[in-house]
DSSP file (Angstrom, degrees, kcal/mol; ACC not computed):
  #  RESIDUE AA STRUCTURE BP1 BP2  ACC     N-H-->O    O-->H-N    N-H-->O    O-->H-N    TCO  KAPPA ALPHA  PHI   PSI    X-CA   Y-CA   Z-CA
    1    1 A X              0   0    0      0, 0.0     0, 0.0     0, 0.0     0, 0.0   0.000 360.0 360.0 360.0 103.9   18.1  -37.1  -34.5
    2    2 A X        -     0   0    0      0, 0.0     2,-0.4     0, 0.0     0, 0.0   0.045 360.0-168.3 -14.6 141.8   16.7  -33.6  -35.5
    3    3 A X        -     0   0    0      1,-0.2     5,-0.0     0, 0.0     0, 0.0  -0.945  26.6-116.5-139.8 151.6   17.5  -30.4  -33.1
    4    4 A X        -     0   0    0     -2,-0.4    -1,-0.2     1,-0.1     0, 0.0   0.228  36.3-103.1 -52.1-160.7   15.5  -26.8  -33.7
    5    5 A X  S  > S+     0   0    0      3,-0.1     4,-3.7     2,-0.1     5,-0.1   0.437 128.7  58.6 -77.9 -31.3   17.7  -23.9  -34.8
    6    6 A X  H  > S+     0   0    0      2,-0.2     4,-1.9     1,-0.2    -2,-0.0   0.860 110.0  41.0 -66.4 -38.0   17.4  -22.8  -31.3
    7    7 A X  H  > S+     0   0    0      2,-0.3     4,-0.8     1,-0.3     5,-0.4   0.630 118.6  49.6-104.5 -13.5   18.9  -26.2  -30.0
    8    8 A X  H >> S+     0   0    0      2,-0.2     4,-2.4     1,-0.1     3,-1.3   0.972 108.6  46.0 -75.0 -44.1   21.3  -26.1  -32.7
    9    9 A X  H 3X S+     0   0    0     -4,-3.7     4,-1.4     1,-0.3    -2,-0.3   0.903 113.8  56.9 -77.2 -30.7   22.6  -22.3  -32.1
   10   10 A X  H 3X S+     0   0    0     -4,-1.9     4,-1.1     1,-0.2    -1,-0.3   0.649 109.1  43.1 -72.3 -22.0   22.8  -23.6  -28.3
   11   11 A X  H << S+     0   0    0     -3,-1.3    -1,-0.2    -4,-0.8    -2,-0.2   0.712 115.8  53.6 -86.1 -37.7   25.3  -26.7  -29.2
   12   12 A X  H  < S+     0   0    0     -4,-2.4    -2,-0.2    -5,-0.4    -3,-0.1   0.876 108.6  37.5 -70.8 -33.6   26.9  -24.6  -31.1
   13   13 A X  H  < S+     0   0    0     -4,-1.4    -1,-0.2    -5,-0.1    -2,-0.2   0.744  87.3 113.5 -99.1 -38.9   27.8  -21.6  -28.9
   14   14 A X    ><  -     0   0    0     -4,-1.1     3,-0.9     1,-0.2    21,-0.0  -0.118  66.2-139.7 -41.2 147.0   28.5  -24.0  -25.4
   15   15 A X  T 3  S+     0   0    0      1,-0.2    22,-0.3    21,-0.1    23,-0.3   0.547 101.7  62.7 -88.0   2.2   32.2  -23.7  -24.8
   16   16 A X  T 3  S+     0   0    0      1,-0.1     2,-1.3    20,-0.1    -1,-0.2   0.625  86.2  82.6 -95.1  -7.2   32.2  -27.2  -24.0
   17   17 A X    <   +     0   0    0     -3,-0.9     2,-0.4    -4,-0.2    -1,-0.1  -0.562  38.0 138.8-113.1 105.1   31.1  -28.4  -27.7
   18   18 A X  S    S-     0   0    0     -2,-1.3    -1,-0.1    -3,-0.1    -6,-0.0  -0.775 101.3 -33.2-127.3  84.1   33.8  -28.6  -29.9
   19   19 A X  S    S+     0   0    0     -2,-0.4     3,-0.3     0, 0.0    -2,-0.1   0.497 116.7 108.7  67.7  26.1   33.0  -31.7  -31.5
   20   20 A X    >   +     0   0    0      1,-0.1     3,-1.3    -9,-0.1    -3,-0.1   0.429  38.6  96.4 -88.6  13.3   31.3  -33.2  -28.3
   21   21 A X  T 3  S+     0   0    0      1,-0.3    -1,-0.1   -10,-0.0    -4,-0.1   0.705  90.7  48.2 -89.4  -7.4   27.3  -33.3  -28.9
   22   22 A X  T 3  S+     0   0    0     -3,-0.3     2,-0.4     1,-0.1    -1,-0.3   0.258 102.6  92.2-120.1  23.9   27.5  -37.3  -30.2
   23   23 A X  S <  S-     0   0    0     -3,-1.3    -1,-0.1     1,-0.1     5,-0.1  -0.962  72.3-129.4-125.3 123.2   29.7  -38.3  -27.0
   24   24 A X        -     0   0    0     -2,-0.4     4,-0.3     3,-0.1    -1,-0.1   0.448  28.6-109.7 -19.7 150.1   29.1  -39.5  -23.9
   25   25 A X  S >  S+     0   0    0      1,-0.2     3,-1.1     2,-0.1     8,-0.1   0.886 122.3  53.3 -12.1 -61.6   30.7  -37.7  -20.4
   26   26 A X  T 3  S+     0   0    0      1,-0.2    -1,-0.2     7,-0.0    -2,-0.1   0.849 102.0  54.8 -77.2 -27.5   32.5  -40.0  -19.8
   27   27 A X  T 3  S+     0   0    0     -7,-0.1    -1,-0.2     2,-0.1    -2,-0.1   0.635  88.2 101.2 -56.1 -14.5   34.0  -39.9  -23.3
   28   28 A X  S <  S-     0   0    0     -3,-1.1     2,-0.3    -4,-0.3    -4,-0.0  -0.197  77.6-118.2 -93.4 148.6   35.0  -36.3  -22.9
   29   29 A X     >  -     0   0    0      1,-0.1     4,-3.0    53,-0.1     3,-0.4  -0.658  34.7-108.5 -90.8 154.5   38.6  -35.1  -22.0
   30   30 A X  H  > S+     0   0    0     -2,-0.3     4,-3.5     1,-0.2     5,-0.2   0.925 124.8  50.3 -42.9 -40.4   38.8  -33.3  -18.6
   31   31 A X  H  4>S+     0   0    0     50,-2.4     5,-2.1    51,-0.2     4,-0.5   0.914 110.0  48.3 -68.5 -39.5   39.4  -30.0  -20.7
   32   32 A X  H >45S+     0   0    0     -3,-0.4     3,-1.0    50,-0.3    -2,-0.2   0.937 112.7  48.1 -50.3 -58.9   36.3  -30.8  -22.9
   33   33 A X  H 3<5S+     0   0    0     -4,-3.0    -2,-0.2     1,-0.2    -3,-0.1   0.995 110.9  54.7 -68.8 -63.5   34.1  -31.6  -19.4
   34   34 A X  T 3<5S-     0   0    0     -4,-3.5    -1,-0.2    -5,-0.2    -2,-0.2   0.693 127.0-104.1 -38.8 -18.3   35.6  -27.8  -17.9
   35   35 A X  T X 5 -     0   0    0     -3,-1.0     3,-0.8    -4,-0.5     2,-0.7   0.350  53.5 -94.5 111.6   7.1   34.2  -26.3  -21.0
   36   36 A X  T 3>< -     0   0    0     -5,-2.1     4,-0.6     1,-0.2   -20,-0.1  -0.828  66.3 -27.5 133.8-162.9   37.0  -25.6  -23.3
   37   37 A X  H 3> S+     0   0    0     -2,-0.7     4,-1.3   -22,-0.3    -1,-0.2   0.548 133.3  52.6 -89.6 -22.1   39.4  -23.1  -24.5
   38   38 A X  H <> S+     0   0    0     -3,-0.8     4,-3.8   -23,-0.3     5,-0.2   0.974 120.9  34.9-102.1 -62.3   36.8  -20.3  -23.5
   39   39 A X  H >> S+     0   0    0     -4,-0.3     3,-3.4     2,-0.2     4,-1.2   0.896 107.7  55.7  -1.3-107.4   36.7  -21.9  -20.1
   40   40 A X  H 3X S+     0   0    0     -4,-0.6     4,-0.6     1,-0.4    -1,-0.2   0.671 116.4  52.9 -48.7 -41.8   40.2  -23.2  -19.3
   41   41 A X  H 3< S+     0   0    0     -4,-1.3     4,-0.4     2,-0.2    -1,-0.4   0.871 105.7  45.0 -72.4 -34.3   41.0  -19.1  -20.2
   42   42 A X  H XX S+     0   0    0     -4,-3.8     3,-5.2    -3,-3.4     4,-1.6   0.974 113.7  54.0 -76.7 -49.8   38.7  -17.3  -18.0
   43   43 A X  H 3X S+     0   0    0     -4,-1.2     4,-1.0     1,-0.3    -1,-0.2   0.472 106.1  53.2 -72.5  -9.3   39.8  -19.7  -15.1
   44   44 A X  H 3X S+     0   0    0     -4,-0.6     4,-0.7    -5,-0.3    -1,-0.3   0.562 107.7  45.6 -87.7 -13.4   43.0  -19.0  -15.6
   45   45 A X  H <4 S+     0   0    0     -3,-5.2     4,-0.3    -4,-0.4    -2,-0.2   0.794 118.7  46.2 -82.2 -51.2   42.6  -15.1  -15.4
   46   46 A X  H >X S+     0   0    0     -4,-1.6     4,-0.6    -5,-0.2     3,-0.5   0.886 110.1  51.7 -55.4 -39.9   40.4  -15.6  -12.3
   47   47 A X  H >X S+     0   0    0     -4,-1.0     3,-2.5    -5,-0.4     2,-1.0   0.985 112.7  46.9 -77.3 -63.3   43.0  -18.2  -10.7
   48   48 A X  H 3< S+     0   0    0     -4,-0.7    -1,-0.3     1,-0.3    -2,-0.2   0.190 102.8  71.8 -60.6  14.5   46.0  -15.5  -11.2
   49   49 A X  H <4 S+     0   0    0     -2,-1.0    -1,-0.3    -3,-0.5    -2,-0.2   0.718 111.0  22.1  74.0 -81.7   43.7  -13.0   -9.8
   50   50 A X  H << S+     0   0    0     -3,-2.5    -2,-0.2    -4,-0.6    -3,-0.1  -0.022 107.4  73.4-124.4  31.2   43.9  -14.3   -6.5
   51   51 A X  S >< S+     0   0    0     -4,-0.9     3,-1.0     1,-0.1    -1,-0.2   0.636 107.0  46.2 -98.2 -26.2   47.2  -16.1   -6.7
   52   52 A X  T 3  S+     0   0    0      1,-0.2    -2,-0.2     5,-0.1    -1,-0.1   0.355 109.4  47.9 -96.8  25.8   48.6  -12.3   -6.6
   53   53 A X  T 3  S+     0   0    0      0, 0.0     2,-0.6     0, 0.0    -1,-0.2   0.110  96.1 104.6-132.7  17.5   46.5  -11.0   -3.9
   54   54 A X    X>  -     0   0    0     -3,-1.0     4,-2.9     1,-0.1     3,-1.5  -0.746  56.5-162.3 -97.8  92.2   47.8  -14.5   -2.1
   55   55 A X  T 34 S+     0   0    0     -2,-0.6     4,-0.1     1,-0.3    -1,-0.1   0.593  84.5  62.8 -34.6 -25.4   50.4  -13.7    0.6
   56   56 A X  T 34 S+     0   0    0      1,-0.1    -1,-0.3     2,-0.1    52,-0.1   0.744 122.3  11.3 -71.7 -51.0   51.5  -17.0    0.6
   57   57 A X  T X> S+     0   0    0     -3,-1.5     3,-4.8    -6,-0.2     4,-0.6   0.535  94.0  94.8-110.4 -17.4   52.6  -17.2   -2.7
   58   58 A X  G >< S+     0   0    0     -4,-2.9     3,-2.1     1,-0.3    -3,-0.1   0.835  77.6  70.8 -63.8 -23.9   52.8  -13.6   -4.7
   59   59 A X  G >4 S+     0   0    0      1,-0.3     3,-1.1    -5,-0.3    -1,-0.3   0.698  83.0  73.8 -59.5 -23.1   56.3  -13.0   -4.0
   60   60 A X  G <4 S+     0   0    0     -3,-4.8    -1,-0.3     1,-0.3    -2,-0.2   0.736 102.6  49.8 -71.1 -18.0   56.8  -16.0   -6.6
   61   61 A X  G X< S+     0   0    0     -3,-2.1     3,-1.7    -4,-0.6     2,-0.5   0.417  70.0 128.0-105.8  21.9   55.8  -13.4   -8.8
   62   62 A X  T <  S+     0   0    0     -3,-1.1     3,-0.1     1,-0.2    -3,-0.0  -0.717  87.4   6.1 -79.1 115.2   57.7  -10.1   -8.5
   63   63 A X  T 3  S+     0   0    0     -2,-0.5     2,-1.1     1,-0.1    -1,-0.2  -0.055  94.5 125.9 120.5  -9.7   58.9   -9.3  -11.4
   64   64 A X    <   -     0   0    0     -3,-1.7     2,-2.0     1,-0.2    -1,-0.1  -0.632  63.3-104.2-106.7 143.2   57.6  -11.6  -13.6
   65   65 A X    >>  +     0   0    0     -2,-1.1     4,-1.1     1,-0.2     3,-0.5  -0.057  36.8 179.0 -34.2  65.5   55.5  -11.1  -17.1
   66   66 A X  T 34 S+     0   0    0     -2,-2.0    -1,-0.2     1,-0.3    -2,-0.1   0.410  76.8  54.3 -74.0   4.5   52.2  -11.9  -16.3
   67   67 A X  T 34 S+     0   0    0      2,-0.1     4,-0.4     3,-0.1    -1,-0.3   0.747 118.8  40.4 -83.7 -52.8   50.5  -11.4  -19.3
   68   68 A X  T X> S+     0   0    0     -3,-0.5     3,-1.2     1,-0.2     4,-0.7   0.934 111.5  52.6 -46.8 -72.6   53.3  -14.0  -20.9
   69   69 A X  H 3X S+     0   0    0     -4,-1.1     4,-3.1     1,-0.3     3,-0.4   0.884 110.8  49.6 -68.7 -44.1   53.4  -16.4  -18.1
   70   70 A X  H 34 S+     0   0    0     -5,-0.3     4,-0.5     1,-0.2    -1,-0.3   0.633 109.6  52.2 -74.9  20.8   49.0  -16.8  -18.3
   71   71 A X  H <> S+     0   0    0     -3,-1.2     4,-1.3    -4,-0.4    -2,-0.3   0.722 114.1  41.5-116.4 -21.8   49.2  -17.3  -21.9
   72   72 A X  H  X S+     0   0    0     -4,-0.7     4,-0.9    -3,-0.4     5,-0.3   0.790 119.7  48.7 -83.4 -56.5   52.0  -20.2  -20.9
   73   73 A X  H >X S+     0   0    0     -4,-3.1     3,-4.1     1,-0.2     4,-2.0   0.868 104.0  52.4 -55.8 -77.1   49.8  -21.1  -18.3
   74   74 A X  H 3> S+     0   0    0     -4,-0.5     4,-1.6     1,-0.4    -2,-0.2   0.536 118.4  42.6-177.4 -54.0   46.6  -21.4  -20.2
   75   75 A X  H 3X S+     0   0    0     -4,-1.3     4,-0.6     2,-0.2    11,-0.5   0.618 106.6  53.6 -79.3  11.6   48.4  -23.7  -22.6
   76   76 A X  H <X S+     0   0    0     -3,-4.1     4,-1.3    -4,-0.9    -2,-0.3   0.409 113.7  48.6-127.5 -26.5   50.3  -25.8  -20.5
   77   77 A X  H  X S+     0   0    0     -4,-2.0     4,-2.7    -5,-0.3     6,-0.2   0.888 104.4  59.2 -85.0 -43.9   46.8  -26.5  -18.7
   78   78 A X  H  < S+     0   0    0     -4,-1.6     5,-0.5     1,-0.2    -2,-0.2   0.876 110.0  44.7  -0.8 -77.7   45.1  -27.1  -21.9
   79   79 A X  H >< S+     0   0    0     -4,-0.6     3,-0.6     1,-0.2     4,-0.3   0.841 110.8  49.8 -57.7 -53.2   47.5  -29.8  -22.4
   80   80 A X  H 3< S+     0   0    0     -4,-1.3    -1,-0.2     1,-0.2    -2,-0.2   0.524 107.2  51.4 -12.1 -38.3   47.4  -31.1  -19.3
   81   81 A X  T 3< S-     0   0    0     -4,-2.7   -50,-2.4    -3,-0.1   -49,-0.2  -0.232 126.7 -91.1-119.4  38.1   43.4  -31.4  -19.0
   82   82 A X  S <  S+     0   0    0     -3,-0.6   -50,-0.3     1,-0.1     2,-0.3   0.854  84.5 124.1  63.5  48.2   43.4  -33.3  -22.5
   83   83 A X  S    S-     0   0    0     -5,-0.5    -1,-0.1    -4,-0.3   -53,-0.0  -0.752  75.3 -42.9-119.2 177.0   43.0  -30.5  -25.2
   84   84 A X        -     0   0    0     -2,-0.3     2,-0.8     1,-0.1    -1,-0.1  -0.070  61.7-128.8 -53.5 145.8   44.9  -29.5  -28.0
   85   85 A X        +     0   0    0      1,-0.1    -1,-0.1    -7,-0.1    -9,-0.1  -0.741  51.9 140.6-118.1  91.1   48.6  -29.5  -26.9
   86   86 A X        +     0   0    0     -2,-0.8     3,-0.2   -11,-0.5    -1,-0.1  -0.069  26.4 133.9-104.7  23.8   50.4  -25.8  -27.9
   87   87 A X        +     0   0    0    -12,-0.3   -15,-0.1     1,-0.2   -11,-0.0  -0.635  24.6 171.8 -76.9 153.5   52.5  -25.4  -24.8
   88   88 A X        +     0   0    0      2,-0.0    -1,-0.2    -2,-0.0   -16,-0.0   0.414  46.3 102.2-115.0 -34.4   55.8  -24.4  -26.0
   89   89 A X  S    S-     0   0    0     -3,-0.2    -2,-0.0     1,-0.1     6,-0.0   0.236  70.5 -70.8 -32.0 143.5   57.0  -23.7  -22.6
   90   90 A X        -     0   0    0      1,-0.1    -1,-0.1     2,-0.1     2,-0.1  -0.023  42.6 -83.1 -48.9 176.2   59.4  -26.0  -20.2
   91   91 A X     >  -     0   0    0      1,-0.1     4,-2.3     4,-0.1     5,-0.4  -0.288  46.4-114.3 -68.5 154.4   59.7  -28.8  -18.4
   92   92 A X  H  > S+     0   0    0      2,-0.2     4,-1.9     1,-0.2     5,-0.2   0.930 115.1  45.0 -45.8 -59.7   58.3  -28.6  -14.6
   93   93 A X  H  > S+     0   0    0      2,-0.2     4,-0.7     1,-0.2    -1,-0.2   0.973 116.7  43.3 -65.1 -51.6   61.4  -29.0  -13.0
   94   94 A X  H >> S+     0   0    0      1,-0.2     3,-1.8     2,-0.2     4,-0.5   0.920 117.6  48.2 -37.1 -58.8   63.3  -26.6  -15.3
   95   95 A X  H 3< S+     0   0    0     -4,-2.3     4,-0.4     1,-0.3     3,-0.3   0.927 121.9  34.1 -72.8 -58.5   60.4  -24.1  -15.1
   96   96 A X  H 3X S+     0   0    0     -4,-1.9     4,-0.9    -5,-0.4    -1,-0.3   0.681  92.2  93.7 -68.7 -12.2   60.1  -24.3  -11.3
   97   97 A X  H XX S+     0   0    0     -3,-1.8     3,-3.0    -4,-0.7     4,-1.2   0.865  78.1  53.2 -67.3 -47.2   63.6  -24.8  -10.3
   98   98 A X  H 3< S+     0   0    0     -4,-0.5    -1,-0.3    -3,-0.3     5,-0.3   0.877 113.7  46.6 -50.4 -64.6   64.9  -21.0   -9.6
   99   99 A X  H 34>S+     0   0    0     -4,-0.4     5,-1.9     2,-0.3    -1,-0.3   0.588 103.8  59.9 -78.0  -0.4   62.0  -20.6   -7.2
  100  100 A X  H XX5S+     0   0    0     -3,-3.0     3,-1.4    -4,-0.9     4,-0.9   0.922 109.7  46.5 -63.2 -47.6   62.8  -24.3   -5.5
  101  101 A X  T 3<5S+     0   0    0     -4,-1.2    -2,-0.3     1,-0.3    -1,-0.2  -0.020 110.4  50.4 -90.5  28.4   66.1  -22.3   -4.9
  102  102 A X  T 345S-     0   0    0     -3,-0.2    -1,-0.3    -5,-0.1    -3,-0.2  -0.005 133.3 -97.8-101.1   7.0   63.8  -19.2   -3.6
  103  103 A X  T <45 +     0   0    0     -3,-1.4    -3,-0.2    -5,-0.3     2,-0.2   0.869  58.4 170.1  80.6  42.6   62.1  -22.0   -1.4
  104  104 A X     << +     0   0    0     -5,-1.9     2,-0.2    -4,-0.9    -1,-0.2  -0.560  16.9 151.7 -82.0 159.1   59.2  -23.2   -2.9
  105  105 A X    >>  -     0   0    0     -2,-0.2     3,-1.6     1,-0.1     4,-1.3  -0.930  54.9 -64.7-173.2 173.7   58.4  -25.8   -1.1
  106  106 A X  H 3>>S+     0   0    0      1,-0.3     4,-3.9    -2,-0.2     5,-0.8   0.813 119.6  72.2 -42.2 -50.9   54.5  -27.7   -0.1
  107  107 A X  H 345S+     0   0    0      1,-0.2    -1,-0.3     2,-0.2   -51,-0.1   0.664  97.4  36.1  13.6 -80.6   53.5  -25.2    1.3
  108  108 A X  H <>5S+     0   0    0     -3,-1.6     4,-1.9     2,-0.2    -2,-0.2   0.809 113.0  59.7 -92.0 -53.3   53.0  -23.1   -1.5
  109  109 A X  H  X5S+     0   0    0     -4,-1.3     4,-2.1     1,-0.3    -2,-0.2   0.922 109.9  49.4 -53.5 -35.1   51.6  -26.2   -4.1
  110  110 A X  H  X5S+     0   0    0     -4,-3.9     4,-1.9     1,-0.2    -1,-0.3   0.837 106.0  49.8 -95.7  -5.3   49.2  -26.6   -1.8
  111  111 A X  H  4<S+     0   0    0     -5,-0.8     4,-0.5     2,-0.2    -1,-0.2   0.935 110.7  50.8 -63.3 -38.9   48.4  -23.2   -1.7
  112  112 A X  H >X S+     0   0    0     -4,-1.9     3,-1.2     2,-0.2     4,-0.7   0.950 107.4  59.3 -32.9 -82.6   48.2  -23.2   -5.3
  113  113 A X  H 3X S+     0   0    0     -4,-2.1     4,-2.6     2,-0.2     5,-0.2   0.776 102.8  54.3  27.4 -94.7   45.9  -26.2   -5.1
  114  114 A X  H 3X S+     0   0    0     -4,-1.9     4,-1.8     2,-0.3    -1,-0.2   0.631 108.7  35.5 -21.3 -59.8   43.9  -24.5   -3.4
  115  115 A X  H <> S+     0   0    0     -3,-1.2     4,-1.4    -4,-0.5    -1,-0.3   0.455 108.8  67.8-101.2   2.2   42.9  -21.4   -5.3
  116  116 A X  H  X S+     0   0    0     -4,-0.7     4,-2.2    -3,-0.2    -2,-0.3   0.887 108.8  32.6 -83.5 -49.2   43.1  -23.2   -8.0
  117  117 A X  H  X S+     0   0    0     -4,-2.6     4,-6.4     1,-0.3    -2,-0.2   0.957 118.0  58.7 -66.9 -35.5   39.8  -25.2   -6.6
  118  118 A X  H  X S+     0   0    0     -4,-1.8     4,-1.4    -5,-0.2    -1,-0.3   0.956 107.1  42.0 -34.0 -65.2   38.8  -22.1   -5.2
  119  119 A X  H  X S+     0   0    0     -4,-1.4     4,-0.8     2,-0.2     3,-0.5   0.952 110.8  57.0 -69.9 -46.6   38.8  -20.4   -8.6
  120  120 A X  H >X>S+     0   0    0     -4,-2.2     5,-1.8     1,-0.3     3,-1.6   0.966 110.5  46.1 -57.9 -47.9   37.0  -23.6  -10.5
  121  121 A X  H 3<5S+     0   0    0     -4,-6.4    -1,-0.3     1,-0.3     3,-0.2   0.828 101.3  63.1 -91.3   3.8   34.1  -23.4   -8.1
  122  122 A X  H 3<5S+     0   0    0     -4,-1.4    -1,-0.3    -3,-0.5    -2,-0.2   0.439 109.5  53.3 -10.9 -25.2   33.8  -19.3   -8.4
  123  123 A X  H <<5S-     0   0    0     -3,-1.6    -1,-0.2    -4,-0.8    -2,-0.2   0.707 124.0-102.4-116.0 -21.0   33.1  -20.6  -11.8
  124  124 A X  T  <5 +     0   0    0     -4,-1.6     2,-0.4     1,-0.3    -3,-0.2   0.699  61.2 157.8 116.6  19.7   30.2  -23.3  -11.4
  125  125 A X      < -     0   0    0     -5,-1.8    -1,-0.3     1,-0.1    -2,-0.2  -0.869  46.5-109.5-118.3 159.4   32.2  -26.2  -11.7
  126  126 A X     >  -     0   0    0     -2,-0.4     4,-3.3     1,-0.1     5,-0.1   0.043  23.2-124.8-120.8 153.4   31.0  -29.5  -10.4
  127  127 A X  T  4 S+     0   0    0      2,-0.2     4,-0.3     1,-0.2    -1,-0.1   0.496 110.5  60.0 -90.7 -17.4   32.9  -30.7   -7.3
  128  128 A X  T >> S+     0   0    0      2,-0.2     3,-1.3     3,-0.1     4,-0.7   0.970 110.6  46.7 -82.6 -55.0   33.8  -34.1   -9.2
  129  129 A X  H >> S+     0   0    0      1,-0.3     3,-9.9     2,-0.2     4,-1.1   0.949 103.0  54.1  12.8-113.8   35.4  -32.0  -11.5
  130  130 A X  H 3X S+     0   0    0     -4,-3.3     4,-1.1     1,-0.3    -1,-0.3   0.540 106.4  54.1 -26.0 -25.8   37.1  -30.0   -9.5
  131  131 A X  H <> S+     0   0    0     -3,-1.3     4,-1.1    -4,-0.3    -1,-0.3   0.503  98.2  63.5 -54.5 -25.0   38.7  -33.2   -7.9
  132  132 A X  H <X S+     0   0    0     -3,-9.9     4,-1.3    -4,-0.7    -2,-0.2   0.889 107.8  46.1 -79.6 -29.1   39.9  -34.5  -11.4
  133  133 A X  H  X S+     0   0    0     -4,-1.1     4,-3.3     1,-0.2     3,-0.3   0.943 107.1  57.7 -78.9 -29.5   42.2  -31.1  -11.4
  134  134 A X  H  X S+     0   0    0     -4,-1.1     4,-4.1    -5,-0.3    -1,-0.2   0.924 107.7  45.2 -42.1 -45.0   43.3  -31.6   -8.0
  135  135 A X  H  X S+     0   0    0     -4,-1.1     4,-1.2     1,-0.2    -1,-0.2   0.691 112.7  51.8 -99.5   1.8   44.6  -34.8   -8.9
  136  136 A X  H  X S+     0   0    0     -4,-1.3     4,-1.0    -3,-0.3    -1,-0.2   0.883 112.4  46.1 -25.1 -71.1   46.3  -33.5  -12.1
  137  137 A X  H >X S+     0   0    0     -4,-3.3     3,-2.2     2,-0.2     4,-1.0   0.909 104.2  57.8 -69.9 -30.9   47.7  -31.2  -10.4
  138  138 A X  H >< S+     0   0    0     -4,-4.1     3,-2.6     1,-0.3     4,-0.4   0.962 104.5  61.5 -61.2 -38.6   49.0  -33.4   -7.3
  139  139 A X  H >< S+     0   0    0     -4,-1.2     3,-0.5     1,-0.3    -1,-0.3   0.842  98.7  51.2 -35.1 -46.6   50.7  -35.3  -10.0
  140  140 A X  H XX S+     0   0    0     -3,-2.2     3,-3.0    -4,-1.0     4,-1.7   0.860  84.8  88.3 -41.9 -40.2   52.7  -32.2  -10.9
  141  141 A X  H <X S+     0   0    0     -3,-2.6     4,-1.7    -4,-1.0    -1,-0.2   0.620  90.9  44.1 -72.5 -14.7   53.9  -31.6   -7.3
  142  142 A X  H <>>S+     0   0    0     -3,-0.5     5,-2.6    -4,-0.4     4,-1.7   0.881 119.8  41.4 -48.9 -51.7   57.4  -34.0   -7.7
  143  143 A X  H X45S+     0   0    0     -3,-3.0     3,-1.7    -4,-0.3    -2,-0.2   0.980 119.4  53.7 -91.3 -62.6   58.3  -32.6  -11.2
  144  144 A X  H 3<5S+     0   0    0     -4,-1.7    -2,-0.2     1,-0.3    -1,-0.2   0.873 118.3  27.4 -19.2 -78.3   57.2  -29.1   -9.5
  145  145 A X  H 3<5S-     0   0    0     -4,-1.7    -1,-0.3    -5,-0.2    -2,-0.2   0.306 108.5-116.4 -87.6   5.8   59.3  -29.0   -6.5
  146  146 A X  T <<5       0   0    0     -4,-1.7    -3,-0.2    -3,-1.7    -2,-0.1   0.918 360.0 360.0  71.6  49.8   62.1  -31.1   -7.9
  147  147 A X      <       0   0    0     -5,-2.6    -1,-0.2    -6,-0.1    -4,-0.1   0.464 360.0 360.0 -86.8 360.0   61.7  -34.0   -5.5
């Protein structure tokens, strides 16, 4: 199969084709089907966005280095949603535990949740999608909250 230059430079620049154009959907890792690294970054600029303008939750962040912590983030979903895997970061429970003992609590994951689905469709992304991260994330919420 032939493509134009046009169809070529178009495979080539989607953030979703990094060695995807001869595989199926369904073949595709969740991070691949969100669009990428180019993706998987803005949505993470966008989600922390409105996670600090979130009443519910910003307090979890006073103080802390939020240029560091989205670049931790941003690999630690990567990894999570099937891409290359550079988190360096801790474990969930470590990472989370100090704000268990500030009273994180369901509450707040599902608040998380939330703008996290919030932010994915702000972004265009398909509502089966957006379900697969949901249930990513609900996996987290044990290791999270240190149940």
């Amino acid at each position: 199969m032939t493509h134009s230059n046009e169809q070529q430079t178009a495979l080539l620049e989607s953030p979703a084709m990094e060695d995807t154009a001869v595989r199926s959907a369904a073949e595709l890792s969740l991070y691949e089907q969100l669009g990428g690294k180019r993706a998987i970054e803005a949505a993470v600029v966008v989600f922390y966005r409105k996670v600090l303008a979130d009443g519910r939750i910003n307090f979890f962040f006073d103080g802390v280095d939020m240029d560091r912590h989205i670049g931790k983030q941003k690999a630690m979903l990567t990894m999570a949603f099937g891409g290359p895997n550079h988190y360096l970061g801790v474990g969930l429970r470590h990472g989370h535990r100090h704000l268990v003992a500030r009273g994180l609590n369901d509450s707040h994951f599902d608040a998380v949740v939330e703008l996290l689905a919030a932010t994915l469709a702000e972004l265009g992304i398909a509502p089966a999608l957006i379900a697969k991260v949901a249930a990513v994330a609900e996996s987290t919420r044990n290791d999270v909250l240190n149940l």
